[in-house]
N, C-alpha and C positions, 0 to 999 in steps of 0.2 A: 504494500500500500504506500503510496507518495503524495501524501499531500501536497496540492501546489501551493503559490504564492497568493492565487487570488482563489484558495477554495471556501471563502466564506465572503458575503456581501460586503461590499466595501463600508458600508455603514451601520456592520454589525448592533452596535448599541447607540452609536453616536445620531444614527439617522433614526433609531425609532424615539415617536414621537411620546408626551406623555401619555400612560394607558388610557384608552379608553374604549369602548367596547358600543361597536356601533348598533343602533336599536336595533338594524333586524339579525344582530349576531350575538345580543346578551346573552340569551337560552334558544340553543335552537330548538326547533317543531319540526315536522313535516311540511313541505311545502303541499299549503290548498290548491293551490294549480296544478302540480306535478300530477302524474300518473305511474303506477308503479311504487309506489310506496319511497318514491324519490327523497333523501334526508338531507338535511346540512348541519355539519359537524364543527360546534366552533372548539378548537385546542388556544387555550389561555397559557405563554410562557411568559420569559421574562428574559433578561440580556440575550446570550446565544443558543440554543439549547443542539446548535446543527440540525436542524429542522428545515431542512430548503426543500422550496418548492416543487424543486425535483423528485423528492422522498413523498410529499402530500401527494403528486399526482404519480407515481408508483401505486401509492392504494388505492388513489381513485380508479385508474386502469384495473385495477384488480377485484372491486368493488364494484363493478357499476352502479349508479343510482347514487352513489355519495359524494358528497360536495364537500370539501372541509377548507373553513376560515380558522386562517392563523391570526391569532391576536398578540402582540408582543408588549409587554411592558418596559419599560427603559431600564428599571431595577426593579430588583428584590424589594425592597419599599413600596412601590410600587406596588407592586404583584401583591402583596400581604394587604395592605387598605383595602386594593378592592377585594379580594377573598372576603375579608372576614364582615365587611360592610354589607355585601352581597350574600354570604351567608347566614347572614341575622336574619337582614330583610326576608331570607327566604324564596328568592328567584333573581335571577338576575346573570348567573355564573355563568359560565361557558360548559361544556358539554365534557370538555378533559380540562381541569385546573395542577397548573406546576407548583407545588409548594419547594421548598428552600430549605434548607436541614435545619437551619437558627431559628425558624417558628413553626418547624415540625410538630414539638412536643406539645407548643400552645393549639395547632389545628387540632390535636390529637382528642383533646377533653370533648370536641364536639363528633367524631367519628361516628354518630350515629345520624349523622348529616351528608354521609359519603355512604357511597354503594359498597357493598360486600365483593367486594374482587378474588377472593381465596379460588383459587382453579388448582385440584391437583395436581395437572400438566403442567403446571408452572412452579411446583410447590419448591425445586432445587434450582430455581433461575439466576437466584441472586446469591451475594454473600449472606453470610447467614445474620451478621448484628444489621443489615439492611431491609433483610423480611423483618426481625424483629420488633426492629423498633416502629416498624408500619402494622402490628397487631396489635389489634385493642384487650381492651379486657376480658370482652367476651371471644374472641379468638379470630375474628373476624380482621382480615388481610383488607385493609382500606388504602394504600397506594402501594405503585407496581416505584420501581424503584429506577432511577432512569442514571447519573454520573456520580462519581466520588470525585474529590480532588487533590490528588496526590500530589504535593509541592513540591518545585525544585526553583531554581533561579533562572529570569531571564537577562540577558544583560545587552548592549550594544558594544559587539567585539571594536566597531571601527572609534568608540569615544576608548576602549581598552586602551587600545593601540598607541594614541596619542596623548596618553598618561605616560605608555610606559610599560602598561602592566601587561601578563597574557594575554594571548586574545585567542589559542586552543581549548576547545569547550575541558576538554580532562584535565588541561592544566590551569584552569579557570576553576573547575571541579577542586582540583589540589589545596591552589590555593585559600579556597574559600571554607575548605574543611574544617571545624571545626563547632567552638560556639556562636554566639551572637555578637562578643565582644570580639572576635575574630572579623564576622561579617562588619563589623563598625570599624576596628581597625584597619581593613584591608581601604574600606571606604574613606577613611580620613588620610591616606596614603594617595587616592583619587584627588581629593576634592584639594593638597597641599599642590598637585602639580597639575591641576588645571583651574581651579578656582568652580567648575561648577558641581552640578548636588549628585550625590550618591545613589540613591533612594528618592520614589516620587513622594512618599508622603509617611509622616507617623504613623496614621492611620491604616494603613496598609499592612505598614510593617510588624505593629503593634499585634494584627491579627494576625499573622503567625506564631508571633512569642505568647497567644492566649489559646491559640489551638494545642500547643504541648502543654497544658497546664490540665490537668483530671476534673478538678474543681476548682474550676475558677470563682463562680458567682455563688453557685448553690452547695450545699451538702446533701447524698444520698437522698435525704427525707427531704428534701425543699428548704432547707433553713439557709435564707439570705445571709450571705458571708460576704457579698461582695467588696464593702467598702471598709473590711475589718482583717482581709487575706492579703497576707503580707507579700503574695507573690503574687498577686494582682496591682497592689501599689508600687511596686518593685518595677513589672514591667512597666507601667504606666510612665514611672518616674524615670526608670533608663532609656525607654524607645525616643523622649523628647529631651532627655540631654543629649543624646546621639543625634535628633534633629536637630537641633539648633546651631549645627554645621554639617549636617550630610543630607537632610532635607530639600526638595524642592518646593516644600511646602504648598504643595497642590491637593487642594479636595477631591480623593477620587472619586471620579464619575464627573466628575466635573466637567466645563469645554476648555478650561484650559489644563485639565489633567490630560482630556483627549489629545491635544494638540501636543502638548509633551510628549507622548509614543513616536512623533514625529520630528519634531523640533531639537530631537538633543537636552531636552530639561536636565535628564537624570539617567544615567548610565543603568543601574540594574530597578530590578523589583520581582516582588516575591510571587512565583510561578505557578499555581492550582494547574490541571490541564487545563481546564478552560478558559483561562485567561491569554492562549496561544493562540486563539480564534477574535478577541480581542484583540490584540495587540493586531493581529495581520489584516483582521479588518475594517483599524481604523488607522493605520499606519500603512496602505498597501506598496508605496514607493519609497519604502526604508530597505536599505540593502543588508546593514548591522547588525541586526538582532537575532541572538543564541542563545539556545538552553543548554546551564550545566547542570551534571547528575550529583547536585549538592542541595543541603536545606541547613542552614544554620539550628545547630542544635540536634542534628539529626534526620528530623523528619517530622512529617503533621500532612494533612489534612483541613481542607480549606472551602467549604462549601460540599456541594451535591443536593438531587434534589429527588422528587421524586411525581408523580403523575396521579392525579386523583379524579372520582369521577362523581359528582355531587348529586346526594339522591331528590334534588329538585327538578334533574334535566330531563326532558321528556324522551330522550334515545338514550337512556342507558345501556340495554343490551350493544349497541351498534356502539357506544361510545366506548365501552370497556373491550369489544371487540378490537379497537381500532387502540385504545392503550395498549392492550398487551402485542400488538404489531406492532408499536413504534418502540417497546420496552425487549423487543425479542434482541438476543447476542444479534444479528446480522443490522437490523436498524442502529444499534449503539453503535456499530463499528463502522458506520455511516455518519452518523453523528459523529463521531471523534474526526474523521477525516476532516471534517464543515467545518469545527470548529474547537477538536481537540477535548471535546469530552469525553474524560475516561470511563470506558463502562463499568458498571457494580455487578455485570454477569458472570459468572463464574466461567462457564463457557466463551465467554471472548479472549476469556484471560493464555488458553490452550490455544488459540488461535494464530497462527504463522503470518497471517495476514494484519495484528495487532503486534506481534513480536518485530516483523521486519520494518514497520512504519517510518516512515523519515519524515519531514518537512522541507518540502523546498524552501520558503519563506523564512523559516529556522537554518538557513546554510545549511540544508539536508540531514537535519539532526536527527539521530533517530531515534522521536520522540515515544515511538511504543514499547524499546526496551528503557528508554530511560524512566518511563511514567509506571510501567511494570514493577522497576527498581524503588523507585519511591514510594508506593505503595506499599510496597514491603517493609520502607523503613519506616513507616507510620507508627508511631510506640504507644499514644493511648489517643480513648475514643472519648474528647472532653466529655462530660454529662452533661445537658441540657435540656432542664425542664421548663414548666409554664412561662418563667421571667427571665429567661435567658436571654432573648432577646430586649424587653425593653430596657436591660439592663445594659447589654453592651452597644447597646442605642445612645443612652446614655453618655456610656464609657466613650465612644466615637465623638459625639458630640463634646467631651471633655480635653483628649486632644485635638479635636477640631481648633477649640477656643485661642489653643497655646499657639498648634504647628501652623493651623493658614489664616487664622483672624489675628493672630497677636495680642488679643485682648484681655489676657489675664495669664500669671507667671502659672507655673505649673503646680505650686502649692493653691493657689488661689483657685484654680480651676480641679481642680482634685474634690478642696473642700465643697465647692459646688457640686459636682460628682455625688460625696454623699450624700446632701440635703436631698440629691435629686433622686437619689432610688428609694432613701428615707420616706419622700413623697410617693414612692411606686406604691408602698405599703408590702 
């Protein structure tokens, strides 16, 4: 498999608009006109999921009689308002809904608002803590499970170059080996012989140094630890002294974090696969940019999400029909091609066609055995319940204030931090 340089839309995330979900596509029906029992199928993601139009009308060929609108949200944020706004209200949703690993646990309390997906044919699809955490209490299998994100580094070999430093992905790999004060060292080594930022953003970085953390926020039972866990203040407080010279200080997602992929802002940033479909599709006439088989600290895990089908929509059978097509090992390994999401199917993982992968766009890196690799080096699975996200909502919002508003020193924006989840209750 070879990824090219333009295999995902050039305006992956940056071209789509804020979500919104056009009237005749909020819940689809049957169309009254049609004949044949003709359906339209609306699928709800959110940044890239590698879902190209090429893959919708593969099923529609396959399908006749069905129609399916993709609806894309710009983020995760996104995608979550309208979920759970939409789920209240009680109609409204799309016909397949993408949820996001970080407000997994929170969809989960409502799972009796989602169809019962459990199919024995499918019952060994996925990795095993990925069906799991998609079973409710009563046993009942409510999303089909679609990427993981296995972190490595991306960097722009040609700004290496002109530092000084390697610019071979292994001996990039080498160098970067170790912890995170390693990664900031190697970084303050950059930024002394060229003067620009290391790193796009705190907030970036910061979310890797909290995915290796077990309990970050909560404890087992739900008990809020977050603004009293000394390795939670720790990273907060080291991620933005290491900004405050290896920073580009760009809000990601932002248009000027986009433009950064492009412009040279900031030499490296922390790699999920799916952020390789990103990068090429909002960056397509960058020639620089590599993946190395490194992850400061080890290893982690950075997103994934998974496919739901909400039992308001009036085509469920055809809607879960059409999930577990787009969640099967051959559609994922489709998807990662788009846009480099790694599948959670146990069966892609055996796959020759996922092991040989490369990237043209990546200087033909070959990102299947290296995403393979990182997977492996994933050392714990954070735990995230109900408030885990609005907490590291929060927590984002707190280096926000320091690394791109300037607006408060890092002790002062901490203390805010607390009162803020203190308010979560």
């Amino acid at each position: 498999m070879k990824l090219s340089r333009r295999s995902t839309a050039a305006g992956a995330i940056a071209g789509a608009a804020a979500f919104a979900l056009i009237a005749s596509g909020c819940a689809s029906s049957t169309d009254p006109g049609a004949e044949g029992g003709d359906i339209t199928l609306t699928v709800a993601t959110f940044n890239d999921f590698g879902y190209t139009d090429e893959l919708f009308a593969q099923y529609e060929a396959e399908n006749p009689g069905v129609t399916i609108v993709h609806n894309r949200a710009a983020t995760s944020n996104d995608a979550r308002d309208n979920f759970f706004t939409k789920l209240g209200a009680g109609s409204g949703l799309a016909d397949i809904e993408a949820v996001e690993v970080d407000w997994f646990a929170e969809m989960m309390q409502y799972s009796d608002k989602l169809a019962d997906l459990t199919d024995p044919e499918l019952a060994d699809r996925w990795v095993d803590w990925k069906t799991a955490a998609a079973t409710d209490a009563d046993g009942r299998l409510v999303a089909y499970g679609t990427d993981i994100g296995p972190e490595a580094v991306c960097y722009r070999a040609d700004l290496f170059e002109a530092a000084g430093l390697p610019t071979d992905r292994d001996e990039v790999a080498a160098l970067l080996e170790g912890d995170w004060d390693t990664y900031y060292e190697v970084g303050q080594q950059y930024v002394d012989a060229t003067g620009q930022a290391w790193f796009d953003s705190a907030g970036a970085t910061y979310q890797g140094v909290v995915n290796q953390i077990e309990f970050a926020y909560e404890e087992a039972d739900g008990t809020v630890i977050a603004t009293t866990n000394p390795e939670v203040e720790a990273a907060f407080t080291s991620v933005l002294e290491a900004s405050s010279t290896l920073s580009a200080n760009l809000s990601q997602w932002s248009d000027d974090w986009f433009a950064g992929l492009s412009n040279g802002a900031f030499a490296t940033m922390l790699c999920p696969g799916w952020m390789l479909g990103v990068i090429s599709g909002n960056a397509p006439d960058v020639t620089g940019w590599d993946v190395a088989n490194v992850f400061p600290g080890g290893g982690g895990n950075w997103g994934g999400s998974y496919l739901t089908v909400p039992a308001q929509g009036a085509n469920i059978e055809a809607a879960t029909k059409l999930a577990a097509w787009l969640t099967a090992p051959e559609q994922q390994l489709s998807a990662f091609a788009a846009a480099g999401t790694f599948p959670s199917q146990v069966e892609a993982y055996e796959s020759e066609e996922l092991r040989s992968a490369t990237n043209e766009y990546f200087n033909d890196a070959p990102v299947g055995e290296i995403l393979i690799e990182r997977s492996q080096a994933i050392g714990v699975a954070p735990f995230k319940s109900v408030k885990y996200f609005p907490i590291n909502d929060a927590l984002q919002k707190a280096l926000t204030r320091v690394d791109v508003d300037a607006s408060q020193s890092i002790q002062e924006s901490w203390d805010q931090f607390v009162a803020d989840v203190t308010a979560l209750g």
